[in-house]
C-alpha positions as CSV (number, residue, x, y, z in Angstrom):
1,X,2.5,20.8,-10.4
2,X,2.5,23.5,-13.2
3,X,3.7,22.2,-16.6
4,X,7.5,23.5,-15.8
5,X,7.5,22.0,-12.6
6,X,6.4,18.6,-14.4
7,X,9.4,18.7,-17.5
8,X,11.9,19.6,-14.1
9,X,10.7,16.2,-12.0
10,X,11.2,14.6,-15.3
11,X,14.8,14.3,-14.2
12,X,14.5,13.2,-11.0
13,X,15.2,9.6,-10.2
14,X,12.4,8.9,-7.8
15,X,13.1,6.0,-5.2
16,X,11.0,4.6,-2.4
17,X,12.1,3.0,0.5
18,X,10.6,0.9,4.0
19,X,10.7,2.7,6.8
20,X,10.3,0.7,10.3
21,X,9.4,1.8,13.7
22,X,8.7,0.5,17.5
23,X,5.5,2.7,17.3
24,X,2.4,1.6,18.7
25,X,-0.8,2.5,15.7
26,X,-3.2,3.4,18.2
27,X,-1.3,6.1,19.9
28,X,-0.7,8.0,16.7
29,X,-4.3,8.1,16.1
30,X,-4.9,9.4,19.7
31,X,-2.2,11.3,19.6
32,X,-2.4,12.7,16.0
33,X,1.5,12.3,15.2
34,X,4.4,9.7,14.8
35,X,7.1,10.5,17.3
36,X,9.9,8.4,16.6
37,X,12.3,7.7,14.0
38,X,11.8,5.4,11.4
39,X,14.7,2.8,10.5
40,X,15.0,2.7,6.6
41,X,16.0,0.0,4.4
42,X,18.9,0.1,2.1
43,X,18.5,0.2,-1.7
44,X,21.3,-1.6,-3.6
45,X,21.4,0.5,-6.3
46,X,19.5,3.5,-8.8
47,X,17.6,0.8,-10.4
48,X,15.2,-0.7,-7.7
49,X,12.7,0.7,-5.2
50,X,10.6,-1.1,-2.2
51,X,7.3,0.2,-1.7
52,X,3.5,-0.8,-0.5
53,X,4.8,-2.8,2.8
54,X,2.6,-5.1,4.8
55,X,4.1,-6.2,8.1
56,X,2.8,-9.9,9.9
57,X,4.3,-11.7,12.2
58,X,5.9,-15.6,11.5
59,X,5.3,-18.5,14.0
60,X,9.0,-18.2,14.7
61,X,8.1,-14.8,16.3
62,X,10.1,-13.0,13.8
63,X,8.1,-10.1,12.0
64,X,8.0,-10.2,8.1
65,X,7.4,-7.7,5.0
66,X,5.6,-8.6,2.3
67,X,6.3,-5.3,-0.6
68,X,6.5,-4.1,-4.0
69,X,9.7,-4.4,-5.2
70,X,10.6,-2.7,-8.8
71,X,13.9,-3.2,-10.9
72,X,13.7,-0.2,-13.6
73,X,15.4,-2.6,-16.3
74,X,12.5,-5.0,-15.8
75,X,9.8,-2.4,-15.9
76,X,7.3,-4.0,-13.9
77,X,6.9,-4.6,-9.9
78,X,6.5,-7.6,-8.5
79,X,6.1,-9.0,-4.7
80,X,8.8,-9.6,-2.5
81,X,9.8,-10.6,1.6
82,X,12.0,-9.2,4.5
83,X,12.6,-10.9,7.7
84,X,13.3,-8.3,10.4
85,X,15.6,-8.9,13.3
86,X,14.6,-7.0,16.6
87,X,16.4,-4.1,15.2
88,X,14.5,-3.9,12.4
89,X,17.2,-4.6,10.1
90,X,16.6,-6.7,7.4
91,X,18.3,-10.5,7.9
92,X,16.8,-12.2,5.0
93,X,15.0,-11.4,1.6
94,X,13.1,-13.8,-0.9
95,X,10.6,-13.0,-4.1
96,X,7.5,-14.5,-3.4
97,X,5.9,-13.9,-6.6
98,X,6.8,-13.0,-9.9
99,X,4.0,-12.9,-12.7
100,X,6.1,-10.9,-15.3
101,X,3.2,-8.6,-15.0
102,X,3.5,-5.9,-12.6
103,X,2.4,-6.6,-9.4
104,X,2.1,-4.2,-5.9
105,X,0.4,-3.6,-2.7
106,X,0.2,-6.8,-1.3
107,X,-2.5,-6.6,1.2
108,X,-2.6,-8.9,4.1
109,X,-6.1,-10.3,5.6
110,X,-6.1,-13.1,8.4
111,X,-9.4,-15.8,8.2
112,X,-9.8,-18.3,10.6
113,X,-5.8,-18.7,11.5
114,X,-4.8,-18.6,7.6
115,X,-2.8,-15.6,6.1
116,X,-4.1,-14.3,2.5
117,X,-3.0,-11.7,0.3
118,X,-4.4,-9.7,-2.6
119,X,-1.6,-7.9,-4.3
120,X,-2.5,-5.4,-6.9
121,X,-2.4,-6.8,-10.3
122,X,-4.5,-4.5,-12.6
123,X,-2.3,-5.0,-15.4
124,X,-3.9,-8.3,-15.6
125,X,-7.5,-7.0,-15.2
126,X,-8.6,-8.9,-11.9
127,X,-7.3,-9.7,-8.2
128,X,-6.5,-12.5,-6.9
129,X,-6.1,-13.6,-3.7
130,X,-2.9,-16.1,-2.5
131,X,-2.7,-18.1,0.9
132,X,0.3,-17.6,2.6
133,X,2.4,-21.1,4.3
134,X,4.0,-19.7,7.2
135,X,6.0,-23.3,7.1
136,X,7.5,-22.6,3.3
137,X,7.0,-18.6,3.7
138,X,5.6,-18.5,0.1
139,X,2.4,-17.8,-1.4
140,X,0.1,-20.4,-2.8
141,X,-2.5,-18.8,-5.6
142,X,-6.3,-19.5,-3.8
143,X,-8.5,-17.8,-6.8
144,X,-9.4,-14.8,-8.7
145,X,-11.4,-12.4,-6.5
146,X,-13.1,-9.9,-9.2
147,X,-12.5,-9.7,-13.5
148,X,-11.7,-5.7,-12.8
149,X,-8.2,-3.9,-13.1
150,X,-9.1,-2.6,-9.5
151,X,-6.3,-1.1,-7.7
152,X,-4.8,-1.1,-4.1
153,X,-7.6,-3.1,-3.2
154,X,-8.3,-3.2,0.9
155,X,-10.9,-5.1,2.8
156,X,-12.7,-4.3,6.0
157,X,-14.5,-7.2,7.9
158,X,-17.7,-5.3,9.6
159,X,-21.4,-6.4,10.4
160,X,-20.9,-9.7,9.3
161,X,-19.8,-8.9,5.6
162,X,-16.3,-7.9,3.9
163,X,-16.2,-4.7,2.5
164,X,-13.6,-4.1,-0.4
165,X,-12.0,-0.7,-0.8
166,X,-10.6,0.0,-3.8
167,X,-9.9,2.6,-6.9
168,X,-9.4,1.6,-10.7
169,X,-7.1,1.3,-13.4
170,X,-6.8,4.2,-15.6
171,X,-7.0,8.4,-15.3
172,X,-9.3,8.5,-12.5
173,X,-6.7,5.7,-10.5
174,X,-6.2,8.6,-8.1
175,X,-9.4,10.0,-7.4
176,X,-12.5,7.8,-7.7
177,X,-13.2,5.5,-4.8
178,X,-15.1,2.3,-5.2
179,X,-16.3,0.0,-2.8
180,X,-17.5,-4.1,-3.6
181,X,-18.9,-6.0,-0.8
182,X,-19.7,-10.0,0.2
183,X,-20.9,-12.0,2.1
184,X,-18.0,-14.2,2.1
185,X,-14.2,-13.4,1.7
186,X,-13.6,-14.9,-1.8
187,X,-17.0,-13.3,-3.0
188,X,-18.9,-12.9,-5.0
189,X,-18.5,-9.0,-4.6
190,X,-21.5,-6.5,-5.1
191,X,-21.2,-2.9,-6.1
192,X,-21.7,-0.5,-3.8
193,X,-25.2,1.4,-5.0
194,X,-23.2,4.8,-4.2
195,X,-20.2,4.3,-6.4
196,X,-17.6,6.0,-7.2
197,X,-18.5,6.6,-3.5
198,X,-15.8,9.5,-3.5
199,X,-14.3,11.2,-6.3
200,X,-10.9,13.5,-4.7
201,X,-7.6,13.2,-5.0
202,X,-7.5,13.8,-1.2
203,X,-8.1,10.7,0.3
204,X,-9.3,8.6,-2.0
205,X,-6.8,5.8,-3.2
206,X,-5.7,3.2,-0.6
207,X,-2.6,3.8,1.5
208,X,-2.7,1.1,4.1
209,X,-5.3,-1.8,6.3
210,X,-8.4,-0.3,8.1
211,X,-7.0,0.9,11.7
212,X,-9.5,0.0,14.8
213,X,-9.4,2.4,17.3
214,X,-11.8,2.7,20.7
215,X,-14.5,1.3,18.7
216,X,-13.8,3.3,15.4
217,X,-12.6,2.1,12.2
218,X,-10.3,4.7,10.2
219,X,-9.0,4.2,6.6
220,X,-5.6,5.5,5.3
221,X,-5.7,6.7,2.0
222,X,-3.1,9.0,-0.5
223,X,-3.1,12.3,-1.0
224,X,-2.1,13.4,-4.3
225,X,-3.3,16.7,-4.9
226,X,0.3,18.2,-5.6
227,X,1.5,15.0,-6.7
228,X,1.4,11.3,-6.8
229,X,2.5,10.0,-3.1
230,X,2.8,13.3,-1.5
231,X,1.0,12.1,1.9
232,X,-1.3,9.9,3.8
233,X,-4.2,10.5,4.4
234,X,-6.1,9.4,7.9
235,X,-10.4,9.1,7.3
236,X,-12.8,8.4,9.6
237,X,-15.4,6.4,8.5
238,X,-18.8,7.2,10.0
239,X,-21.1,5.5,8.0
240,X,-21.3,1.8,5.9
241,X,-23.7,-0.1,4.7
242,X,-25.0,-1.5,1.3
243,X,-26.8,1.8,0.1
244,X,-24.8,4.4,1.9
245,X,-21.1,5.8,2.6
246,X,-19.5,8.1,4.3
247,X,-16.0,9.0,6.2
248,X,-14.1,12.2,7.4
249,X,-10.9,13.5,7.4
250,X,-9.2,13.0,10.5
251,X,-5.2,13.1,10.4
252,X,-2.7,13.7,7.5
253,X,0.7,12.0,7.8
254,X,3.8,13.7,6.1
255,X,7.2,12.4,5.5
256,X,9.5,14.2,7.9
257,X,11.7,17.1,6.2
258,X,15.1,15.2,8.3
259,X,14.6,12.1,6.6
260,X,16.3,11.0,3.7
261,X,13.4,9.7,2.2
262,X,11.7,13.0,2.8
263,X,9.7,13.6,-0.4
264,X,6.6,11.6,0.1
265,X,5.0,8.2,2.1
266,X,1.7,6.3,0.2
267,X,1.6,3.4,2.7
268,X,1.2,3.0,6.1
269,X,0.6,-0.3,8.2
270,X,0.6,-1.9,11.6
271,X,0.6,-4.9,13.5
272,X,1.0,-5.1,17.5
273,X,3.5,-2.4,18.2
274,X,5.0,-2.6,14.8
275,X,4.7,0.6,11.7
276,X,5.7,0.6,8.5
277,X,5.7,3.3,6.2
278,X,6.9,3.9,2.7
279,X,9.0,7.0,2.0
280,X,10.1,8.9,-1.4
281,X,13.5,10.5,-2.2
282,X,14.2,12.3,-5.4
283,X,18.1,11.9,-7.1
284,X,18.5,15.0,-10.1
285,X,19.5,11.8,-12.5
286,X,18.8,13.5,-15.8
287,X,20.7,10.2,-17.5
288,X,20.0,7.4,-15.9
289,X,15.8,9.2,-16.3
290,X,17.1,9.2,-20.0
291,X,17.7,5.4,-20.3
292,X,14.2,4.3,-18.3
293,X,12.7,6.5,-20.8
294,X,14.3,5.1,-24.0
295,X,13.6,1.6,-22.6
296,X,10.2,2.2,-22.6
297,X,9.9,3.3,-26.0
């Protein structure tokens, strides 16, 4: 965006939604395209947005949503649940954590029958990771993972070690890719000899889980190079091990022009013939951009 442009989306009220579909993950990356329509989730009101989803599935059958939700008067994010009836409309929500520092992309790893998640908390300085009781649906705190203000961190389970995908806090959030292995999932984590391994705003920053696909792993990440959240990004990754890394572009995923959240997606993920994606709408709300600013200063 050129300076103009930036002072214009100034006044836009941007929201994000959850989009749901019946879509099966491995025939988009076959098939390089979504084909059907995504059922969005409501927002109540101008001063809230849902973003980052991660989609499991309870022992009651029922599929769940673990997201960043945001309330504009709070000024910070923080983690909250959907239950999802078979029409993908929301019957329940809960928050599931609330540090009163912000908090998003909760991602989801299953160990050995057990559930954890690492949301993003790089207002704090480290991640940590939480165990999730499908019994109480809430999140227990397990440990802190690594003492950096990592973002949107995502781990990949290959060759017997647990690879950790991640950018960092600050102006290069966007563009510089890092990557931390273990042997173990709780770490200790090792830098990567080749970091940043990637430095783009293409396809660098997290957007979802590692996808498996006939044998090849491929990594969703955002594209920002017009601006923040404008796409998804599909890589292929062809190469990973301690000293080296490497990955290709594959797929891009745009939001579709008919939808009401049409401006942008940053998150994608899966689990059996269940997609999620997060979608972006902009209001012109020149006042109510007024007030979050004042509030903030």
């Amino acid at each position: 965006m050129n300076f103009l442009s930036k002072i214009i989306d100034k006044l836009y009220l941007k929201q994000w939604s959850i989009g749901v579909a019946d879509i099966n993950i491995k025939d988009v990356i076959r098939n390089k395209r979504i084909e059907k329509e995504f059922t969005w989730i409501p927002i109540n009101n101008n001063y809230q947005f849902f973003a980052d989803p991660f989609i499991f599935k309870l022992a009651s059958d029922e599929y769940a949503i673990l997201y960043e939700e945001l309330d504009y008067n709070k000024q910070y994010g923080y983690i909250s649940q959907f239950i999802l009836n078979n029409k993908n409309e929301v019957i329940s929500k809960k928050i599931q954590l609330d540090t009163k520092n912000h908090l998003s992309y909760p991602f989801i790893f299953f160990e050995n029958g057990s559930m954890y998640v690492f949301p993003e908390s790089s207002a704090s300085g480290k991640l940590s990771c939480y165990q999730y009781n499908d019994n109480s649906r809430s999140l227990t705190f397990k440990k802190n993972i690594l003492d950096l203000p990592v973002l949107d961190s995502t781990i990949l389970k290959h060759q017997n070690k647990y690879w950790l995908f991640c950018t960092m806090r600050g102006e290069d959030s966007n563009k510089k890719l890092y990557i931390y292995y273990s042997e173990s999932l709780f770490g200790p984590y090792v830098a990567h000899a080749q970091n940043p391994v990637k430095n783009s705003l293409i396809g660098s920053r997290p957007a979802g889980n590692f996808i498996e696909v006939d044998g090849d792993f491929y990594r969703p990440a955002q594209n920002s190079d017009k601006y923040y959240g404008s796409s998804v990004v599909i890589n292929k990754i062809l190469l990973l091990s301690e000293a080296e890394f490497s990955e290709e572009y594959f797929m891009n995923i745009t939001p579709d022009s008919n939808d009401y959240f049409n401006f942008g997606i940053h998150t994608i993920n899966y689990i059996d013939n269940k997609l999620v994606i997060d979608g972006l709408r902009r209001n012109f709300s020149p006042f109510i951009q007024l007030g979050t600013f004042l509030k903030k200063n």
